[in-house]
C-alpha positions in Angstrom: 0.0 0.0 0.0 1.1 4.0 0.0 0.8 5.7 2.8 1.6 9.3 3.1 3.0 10.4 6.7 2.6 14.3 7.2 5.3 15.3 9.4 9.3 13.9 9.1 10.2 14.0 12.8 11.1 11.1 15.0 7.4 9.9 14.9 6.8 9.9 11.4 10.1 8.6 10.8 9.7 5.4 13.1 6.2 4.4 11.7 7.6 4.8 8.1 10.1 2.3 8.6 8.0 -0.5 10.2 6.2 0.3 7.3 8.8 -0.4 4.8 9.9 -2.9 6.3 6.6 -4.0 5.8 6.7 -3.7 1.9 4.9 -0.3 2.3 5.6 2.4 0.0 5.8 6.0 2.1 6.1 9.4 1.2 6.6 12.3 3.3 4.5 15.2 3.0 5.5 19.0 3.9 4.3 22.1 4.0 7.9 23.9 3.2 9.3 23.6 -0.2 9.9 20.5 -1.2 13.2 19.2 -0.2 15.5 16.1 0.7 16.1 16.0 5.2 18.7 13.7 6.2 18.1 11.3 3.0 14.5 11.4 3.1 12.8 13.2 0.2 10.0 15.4 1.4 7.0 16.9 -0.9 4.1 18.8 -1.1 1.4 17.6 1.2 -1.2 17.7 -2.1 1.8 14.9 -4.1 2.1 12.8 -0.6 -1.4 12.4 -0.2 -2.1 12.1 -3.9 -3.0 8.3 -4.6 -2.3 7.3 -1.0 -4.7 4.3 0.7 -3.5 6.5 4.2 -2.4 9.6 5.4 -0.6 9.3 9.0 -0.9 12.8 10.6 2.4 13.0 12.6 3.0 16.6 13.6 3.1 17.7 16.9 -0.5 18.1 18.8 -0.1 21.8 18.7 -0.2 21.8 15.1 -3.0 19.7 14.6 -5.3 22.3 14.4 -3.3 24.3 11.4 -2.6 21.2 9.6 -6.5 20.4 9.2 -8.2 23.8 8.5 -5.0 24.6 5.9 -5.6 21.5 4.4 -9.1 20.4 4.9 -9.9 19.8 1.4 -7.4 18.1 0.5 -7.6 15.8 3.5 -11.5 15.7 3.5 -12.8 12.2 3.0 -9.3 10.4 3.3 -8.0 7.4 5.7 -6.8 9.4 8.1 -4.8 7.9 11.3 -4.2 10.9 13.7 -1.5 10.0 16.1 -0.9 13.2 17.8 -1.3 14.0 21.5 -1.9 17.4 23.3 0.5 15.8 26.4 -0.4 19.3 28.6 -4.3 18.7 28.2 -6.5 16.4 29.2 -7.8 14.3 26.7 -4.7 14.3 24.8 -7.1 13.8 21.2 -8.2 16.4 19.9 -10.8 14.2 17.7 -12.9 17.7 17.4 -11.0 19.1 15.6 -12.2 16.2 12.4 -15.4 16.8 13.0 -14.6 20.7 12.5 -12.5 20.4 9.6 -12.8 17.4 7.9 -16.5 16.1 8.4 -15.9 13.0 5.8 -12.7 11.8 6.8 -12.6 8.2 8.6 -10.3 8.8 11.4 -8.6 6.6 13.6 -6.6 7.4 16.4 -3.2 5.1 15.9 0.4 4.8 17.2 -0.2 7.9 19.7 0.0 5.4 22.8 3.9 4.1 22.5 7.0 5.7 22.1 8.9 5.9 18.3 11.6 3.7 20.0 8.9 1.1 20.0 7.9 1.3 16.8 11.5 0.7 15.6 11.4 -2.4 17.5 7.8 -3.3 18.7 8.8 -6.8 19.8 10.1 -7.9 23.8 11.1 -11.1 24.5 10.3 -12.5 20.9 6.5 -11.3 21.7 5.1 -8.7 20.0 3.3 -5.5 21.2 -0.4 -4.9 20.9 -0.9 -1.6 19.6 -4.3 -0.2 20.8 -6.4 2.1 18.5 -10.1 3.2 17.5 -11.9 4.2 14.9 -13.1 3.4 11.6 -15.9 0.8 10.1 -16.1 -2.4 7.8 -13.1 -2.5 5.4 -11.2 0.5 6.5 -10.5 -1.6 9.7 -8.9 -4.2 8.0 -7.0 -2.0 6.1 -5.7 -0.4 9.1 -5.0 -3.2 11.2 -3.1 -4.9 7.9 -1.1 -2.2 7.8 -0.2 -1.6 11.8 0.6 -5.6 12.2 2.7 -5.6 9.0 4.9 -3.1 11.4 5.1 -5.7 13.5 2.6 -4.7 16.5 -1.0 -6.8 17.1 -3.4 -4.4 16.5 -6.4 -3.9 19.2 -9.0 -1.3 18.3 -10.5 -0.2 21.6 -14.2 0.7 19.7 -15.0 3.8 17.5 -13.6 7.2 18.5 -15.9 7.1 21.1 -13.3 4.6 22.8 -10.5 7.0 22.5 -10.2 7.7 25.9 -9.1 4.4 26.3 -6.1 4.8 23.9 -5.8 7.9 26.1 -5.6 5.7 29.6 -3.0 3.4 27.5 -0.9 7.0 26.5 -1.0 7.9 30.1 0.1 4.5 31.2 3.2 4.1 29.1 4.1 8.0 29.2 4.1 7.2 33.6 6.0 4.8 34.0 8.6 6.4 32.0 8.7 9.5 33.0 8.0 9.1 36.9 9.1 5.8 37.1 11.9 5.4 35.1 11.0 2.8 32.5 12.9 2.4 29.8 11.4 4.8 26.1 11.5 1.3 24.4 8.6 -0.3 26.7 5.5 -1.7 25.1 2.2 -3.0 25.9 1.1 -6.6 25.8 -2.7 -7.8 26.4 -3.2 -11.5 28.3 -6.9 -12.6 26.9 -8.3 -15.8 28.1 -10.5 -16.7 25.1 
């Protein structure tokens, strides 16, 4: 598949290489000149999102807001997996914001609950991570979770956005222990289920 990533920090740049690693084409989308940072060529936001099957939003949360209303009809009606968080605010989604700007979009909320350390190497103990999300209906799910285990996590969706406070108790979780308890950045999530 082709996903676009909007945003070429250490976020965007993690998920795009489970995703090559994957077999996934990416392209990175910007909305300075187009230009080649630290090997990685970076275009227009229009040409990145242009025949992609989904556009990761990886900006800071702060920016969220920008990014949508400057670009709202070009992102309107896309695959859109938002994984920004507002760490200073509580929620950390901003999922308003979609409904504001981009009414037709099918948003899930996705990799905002781990660290990019993680998503370079989602795996502990030969186990993989579950990476929780919500969001989406029918095929788009599919799609999704095809492309988040082909990174190497096990997708969990938590529900429809109206779950995302649960990916939100997850973010809080994992930013905790490392931050006041001293956990290493790497640290993951794994769910026992009894079936």
């Amino acid at each position: 598949m082709r996903v676009a990533i909007l945003g070429a920090g250490g976020v965007g740049r993690a998920i795009a290489t489970g995703l090559r690693r994957g077999g996934h084409e990416v392209v990175f989308g910007t909305r300075g000149a187009p230009r080649v940072e630290d090997g990685e060529s970076l275009v227009s936001y229009a040409d990145a999102v242009d025949g992609a099957d989904l556009v990761v939003l990886a900006i800071p949360g702060d920016a969220l807001e920008e990014l949508l209303r400057e670009n709202a009809t070009l992102l309107d009606g896309r695959l859109l997996a938002d994984t920004t968080n507002v760490i200073h605010q509580v929620p950390y989604h901003q999922l308003e914001l979609f409904s504001r700007y981009v009414p037709a979009a099918r948003v899930a909320r996705a990799w905002c609950s781990i660290g990019s350390s993680t998503m370079l190497d989602p795996t502990a103990n030969g186990v993989a991570s579950d990476l929780l999300w919500c969001g989406l209906e029918g095929d788009d799910v599919t799609t999704l979770e095809s492309l988040i285990a082909s990174t190497g996590f096990k997708p969990q969706r938590t529900g429809g956005l109206e779950s995302a406070h649960i990916v939100d108790y997850a973010t809080r979780v994992v930013l905790s222990l490392i931050f006041e308890q001293g956990w290493p950045h790497d640290m993951g999530i794994q769910l026992l289920r009894r079936d």
